[in-house]
Structures are given as structure tokens and as C-alpha cells.
C-alpha positions as CSV (number, residue, x, y, z in Angstrom):
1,X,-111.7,-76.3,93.9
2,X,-108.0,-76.5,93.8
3,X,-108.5,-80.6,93.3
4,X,-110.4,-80.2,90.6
5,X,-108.7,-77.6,88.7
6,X,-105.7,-79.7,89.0
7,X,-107.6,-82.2,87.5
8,X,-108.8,-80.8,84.9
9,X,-105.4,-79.1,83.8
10,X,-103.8,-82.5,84.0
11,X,-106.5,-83.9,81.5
12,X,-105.5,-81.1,79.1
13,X,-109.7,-79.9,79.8
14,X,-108.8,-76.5,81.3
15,X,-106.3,-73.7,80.3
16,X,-103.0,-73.2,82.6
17,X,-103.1,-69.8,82.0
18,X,-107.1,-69.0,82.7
19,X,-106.4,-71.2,86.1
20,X,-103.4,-69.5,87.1
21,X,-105.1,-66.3,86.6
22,X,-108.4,-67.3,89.2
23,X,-105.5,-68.5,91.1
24,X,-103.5,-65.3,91.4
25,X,-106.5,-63.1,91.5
26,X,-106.7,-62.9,95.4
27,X,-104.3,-63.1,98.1
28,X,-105.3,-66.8,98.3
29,X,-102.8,-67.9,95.9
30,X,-100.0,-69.1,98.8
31,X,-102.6,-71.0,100.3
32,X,-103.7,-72.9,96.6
33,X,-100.1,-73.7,95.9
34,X,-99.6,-75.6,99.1
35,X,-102.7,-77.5,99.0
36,X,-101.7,-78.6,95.4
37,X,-98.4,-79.4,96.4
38,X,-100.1,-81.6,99.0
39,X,-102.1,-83.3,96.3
40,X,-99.0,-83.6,94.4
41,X,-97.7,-85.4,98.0
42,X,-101.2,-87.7,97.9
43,X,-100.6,-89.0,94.6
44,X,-97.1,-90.0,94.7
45,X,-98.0,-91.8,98.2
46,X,-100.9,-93.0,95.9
47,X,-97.7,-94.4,93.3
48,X,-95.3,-96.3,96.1
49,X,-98.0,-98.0,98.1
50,X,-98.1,-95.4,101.1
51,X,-102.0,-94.8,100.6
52,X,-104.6,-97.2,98.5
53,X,-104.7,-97.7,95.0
54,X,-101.0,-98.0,94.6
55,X,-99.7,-98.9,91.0
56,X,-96.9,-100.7,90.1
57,X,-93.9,-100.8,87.2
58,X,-91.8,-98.3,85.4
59,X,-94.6,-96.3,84.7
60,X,-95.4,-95.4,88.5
61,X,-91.6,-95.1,89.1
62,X,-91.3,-91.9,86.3
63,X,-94.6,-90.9,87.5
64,X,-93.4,-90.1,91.3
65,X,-90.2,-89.0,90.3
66,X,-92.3,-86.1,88.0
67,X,-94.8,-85.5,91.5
68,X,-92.1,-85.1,93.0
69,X,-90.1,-82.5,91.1
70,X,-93.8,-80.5,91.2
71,X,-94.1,-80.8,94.5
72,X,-90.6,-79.1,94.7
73,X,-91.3,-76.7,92.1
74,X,-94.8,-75.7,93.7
75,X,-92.8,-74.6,96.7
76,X,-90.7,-73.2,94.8
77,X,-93.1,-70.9,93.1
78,X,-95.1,-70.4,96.1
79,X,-91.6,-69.1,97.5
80,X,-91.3,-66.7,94.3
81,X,-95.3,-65.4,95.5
82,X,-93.1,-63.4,97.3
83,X,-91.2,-61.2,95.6
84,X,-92.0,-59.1,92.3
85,X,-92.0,-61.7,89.9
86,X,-95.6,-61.7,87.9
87,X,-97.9,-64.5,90.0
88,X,-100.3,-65.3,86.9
89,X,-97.0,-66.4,85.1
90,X,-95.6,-68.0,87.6
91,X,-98.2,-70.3,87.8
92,X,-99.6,-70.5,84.7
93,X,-95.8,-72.4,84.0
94,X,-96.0,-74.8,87.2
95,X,-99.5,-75.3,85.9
96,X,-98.2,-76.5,82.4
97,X,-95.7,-78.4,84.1
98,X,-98.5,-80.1,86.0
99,X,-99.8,-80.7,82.8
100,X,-96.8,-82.8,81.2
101,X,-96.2,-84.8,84.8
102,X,-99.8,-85.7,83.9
103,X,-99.8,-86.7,80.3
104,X,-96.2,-88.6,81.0
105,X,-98.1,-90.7,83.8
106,X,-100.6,-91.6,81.2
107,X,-97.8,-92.4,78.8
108,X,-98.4,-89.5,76.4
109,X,-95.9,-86.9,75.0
110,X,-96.0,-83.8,76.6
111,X,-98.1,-81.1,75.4
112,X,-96.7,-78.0,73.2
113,X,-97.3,-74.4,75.0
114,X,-99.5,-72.2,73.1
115,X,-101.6,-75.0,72.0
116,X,-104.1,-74.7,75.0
């Protein structure tokens, strides 16, 4: 589930904030932010040649340096699950974050918030 939601954020398909909120709405939301920050892991192994289906150039280069910084942030926020801080918006930004590591791995400009 987490895979594809991931997915489907990063293709600009599903809304940050409506996945964040399934996210947030148990206390299973720990557990989906590490497994997304292990896909994050997967897919900049994917970038440098560690796993199959590596890519090359620039492109791969700014990609794993944006996994990466998720992958930091995801902890980061998993960290925040925490303490008071609302969860839904928590994630709902690392999920929009997600979304622009995405579309700049594809080459695209990052999306606006509030247009999705």
C-alpha cells in the first residue's frame, strides 16, 4: 500500500494531503514512514548502481541527492510522530516533498501547493 501510494503521489495522481491523512489515521503511521523511507533507500541504490536498473548522468546524480534528503526528512518526521506536532500535516508536507523529488527526477518543475 505504502509503495503504491508513494507512487502515485510522485506521479502527481493522488493528493498529499488525502494520503497523509489514511496515513495518520491509525497508530500505523511510524511504521509507513520507515517503510517509505526504505523505498526512498531502494531507489537511490536503484540511481548509483547498488541494485538493477541503475541510470546514469546528471540527472540520476540530483535525483539521489533529492532521495536522499527525503529519506532524511522521513526520519525526521517520523521523529516529530512523536511529540504534539499535528501528524496529517506533517506528512502531508514530506509527502509534497516526495512529490517534487519526483517531478525533478523526471526533469519537471516542481509542483505549486494548493494546486492538488
Amino acid at each position: 500500500q505504502v509503495r503504491d501510494e508513494l507512487a502515485e503521489v510522485g506521479a502527481g495522481t493522488a493528493s498529499a494531503v488525502e494520503v497523509a491523512a489514511r496515513w495518520t489515521a491509525d497508530e500505523q503511521a511510524p511504521l509507513r514512514l520507515r517503510f517509505a523511507a526504505d523505498l526512498a533507500l531502494e531507489r537511490a541504490g536503484e540511481l548509483t548502481g547498488a541494485q538493477p536498473q541503475a541510470r546514469s548522468g546528471l540527472t540520476a546524480v540530483t535525483a539521489f541527492q533529492k532521495l536522499s534528503a527525503w529519506f532524511d526528512a522521513a526520519n525526521r518526521t517520523r521523529d516529530l510522530l512523536r511529540t504534539t506536532v499535528r501528524a496529517d500535516l506533517a506528512v502531508a508536507g514530506l509527502l509534497h516533498q516526495w512529490r517534487d523529488a519526483c517531478a525533478g527526477a523526471r526533469g519537471e518543475a516542481p509542483t505549486r501547493r494548493g494546486t492538488r
